[in-house]
C-alpha positions as CSV (number, residue, x, y, z in Angstrom):
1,X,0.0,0.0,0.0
2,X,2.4,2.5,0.9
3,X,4.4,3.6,-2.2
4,X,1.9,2.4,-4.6
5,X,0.5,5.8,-5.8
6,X,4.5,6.7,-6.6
7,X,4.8,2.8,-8.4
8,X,8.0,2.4,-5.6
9,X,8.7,-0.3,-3.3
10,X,9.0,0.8,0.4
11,X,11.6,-0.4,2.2
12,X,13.0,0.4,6.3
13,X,9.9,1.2,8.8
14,X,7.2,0.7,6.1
15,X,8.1,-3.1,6.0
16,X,8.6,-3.4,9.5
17,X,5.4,-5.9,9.7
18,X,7.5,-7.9,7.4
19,X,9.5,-10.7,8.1
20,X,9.4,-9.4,12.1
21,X,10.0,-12.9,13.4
22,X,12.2,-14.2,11.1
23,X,14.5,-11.4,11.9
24,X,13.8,-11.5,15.2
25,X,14.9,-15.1,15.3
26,X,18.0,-14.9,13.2
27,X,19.2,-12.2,15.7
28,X,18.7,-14.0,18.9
29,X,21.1,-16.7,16.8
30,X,23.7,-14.5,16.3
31,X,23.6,-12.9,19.7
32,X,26.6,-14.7,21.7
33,X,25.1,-13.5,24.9
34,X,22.3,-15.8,24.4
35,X,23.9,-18.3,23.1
36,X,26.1,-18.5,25.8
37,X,23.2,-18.4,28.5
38,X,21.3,-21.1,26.6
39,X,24.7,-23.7,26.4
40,X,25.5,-23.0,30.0
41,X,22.0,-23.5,31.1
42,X,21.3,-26.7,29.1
43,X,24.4,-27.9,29.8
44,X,23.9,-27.8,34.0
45,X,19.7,-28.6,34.0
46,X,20.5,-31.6,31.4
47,X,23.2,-33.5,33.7
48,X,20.4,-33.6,36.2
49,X,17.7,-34.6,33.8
50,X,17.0,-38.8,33.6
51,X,14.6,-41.0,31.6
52,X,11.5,-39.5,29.4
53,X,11.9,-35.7,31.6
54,X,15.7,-36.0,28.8
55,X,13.6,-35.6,25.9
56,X,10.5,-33.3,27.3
57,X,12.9,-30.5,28.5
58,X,13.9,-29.6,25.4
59,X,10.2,-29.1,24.0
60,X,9.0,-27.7,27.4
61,X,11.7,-24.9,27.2
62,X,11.2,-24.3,23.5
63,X,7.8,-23.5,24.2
64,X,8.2,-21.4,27.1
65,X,11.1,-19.6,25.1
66,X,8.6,-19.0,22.2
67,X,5.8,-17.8,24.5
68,X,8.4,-15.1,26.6
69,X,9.6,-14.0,23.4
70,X,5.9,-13.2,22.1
71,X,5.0,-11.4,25.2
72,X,8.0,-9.4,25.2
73,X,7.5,-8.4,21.9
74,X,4.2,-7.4,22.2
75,X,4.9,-5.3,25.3
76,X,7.4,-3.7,23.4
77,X,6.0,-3.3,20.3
78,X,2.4,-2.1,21.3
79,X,1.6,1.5,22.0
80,X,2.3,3.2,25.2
81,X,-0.4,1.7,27.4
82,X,2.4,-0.7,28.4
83,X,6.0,1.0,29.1
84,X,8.4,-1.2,30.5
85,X,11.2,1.2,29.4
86,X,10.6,3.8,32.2
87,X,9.0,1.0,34.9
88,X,11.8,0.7,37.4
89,X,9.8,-1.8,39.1
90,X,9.8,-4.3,36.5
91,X,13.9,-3.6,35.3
92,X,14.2,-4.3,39.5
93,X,12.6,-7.8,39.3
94,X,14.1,-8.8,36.1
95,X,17.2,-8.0,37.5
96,X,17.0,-9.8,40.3
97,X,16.0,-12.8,38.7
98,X,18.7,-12.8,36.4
99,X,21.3,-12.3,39.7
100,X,19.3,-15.8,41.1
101,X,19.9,-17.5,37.8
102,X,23.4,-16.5,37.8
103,X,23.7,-17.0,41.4
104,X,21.9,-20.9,41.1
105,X,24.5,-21.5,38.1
106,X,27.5,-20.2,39.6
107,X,26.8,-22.6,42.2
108,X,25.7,-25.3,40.5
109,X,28.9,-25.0,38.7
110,X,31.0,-25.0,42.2
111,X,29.1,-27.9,43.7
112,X,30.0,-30.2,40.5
113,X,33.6,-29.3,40.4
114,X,34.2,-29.3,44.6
C-alpha cells in the first residue's frame, strides 16, 4: 500500500510488519550473549535430567522460550499503554531474577567441580 500511488517499493519502517519474526529469530542466533546463556543452562539442568523428563525438557523450554519472546515483543511493540522502558519496578525484578539465575548456576557449577 504504501508507495503504490509513486509505483516504488517501500523499504525500512514501512516493511517493518514484514518478516518481524524471522529477523527477530535470526538475531537471537547471532547474539553470543544468548547463546552462551542457553549452552551453560542446558548444559547444567541436562546433567540432572533422567529418563522420558531427557527428551521433554527440550520441547518444554522451546515452548516457554517461544511464548516469553511473544510477550515481550508485544509489550514492546504495542503502543504506550504498556512502558516497561521507564517502569523501574519491572527492570528491578528482572534484574534480580537474572542475579538468582546467575547466582543458582555459579553454584551449581561450584558444587560439580568441589
Amino acid at each position: 500500500e504504501a508507495g503504490k500511488e509513486y509505483n516504488i517499493t517501500p523499504y525500512g519502517t514501512e516493511t517493518m510488519h514484514l518478516l518481524r519474526a524471522e529477523k527477530g529469530f535470526i538475531t537471537n542466533i547471532f547474539n553470543i550473549k544468548a547463546f552462551i546463556f542457553f549452552v551453560s543452562l542446558f548444559t547444567i539442568l541436562l546433567d540432572s535430567i533422567d529418563g522420558i523428563y531427557f527428551y521433554i525438557y527440550p520441547i518444554y523450554f522451546s515452548i516457554t522460550s517461544a511464548l516469553w519472546f511473544i510477550l515481550l515483543s508485544y509489550l514492546l511493540t504495542s503502543s504506550n499503554k504498556y512502558n516497561i522502558h521507564d517502569n523501574k519496578l519491572i527492570n528491578r525484578l528482572l534484574s534480580i531474577l537474572l542475579c538468582f539465575i546467575g547466582l543458582f548456576v555459579f553454584t551449581r557449577s561450584l558444587y560439580e567441580y568441589f
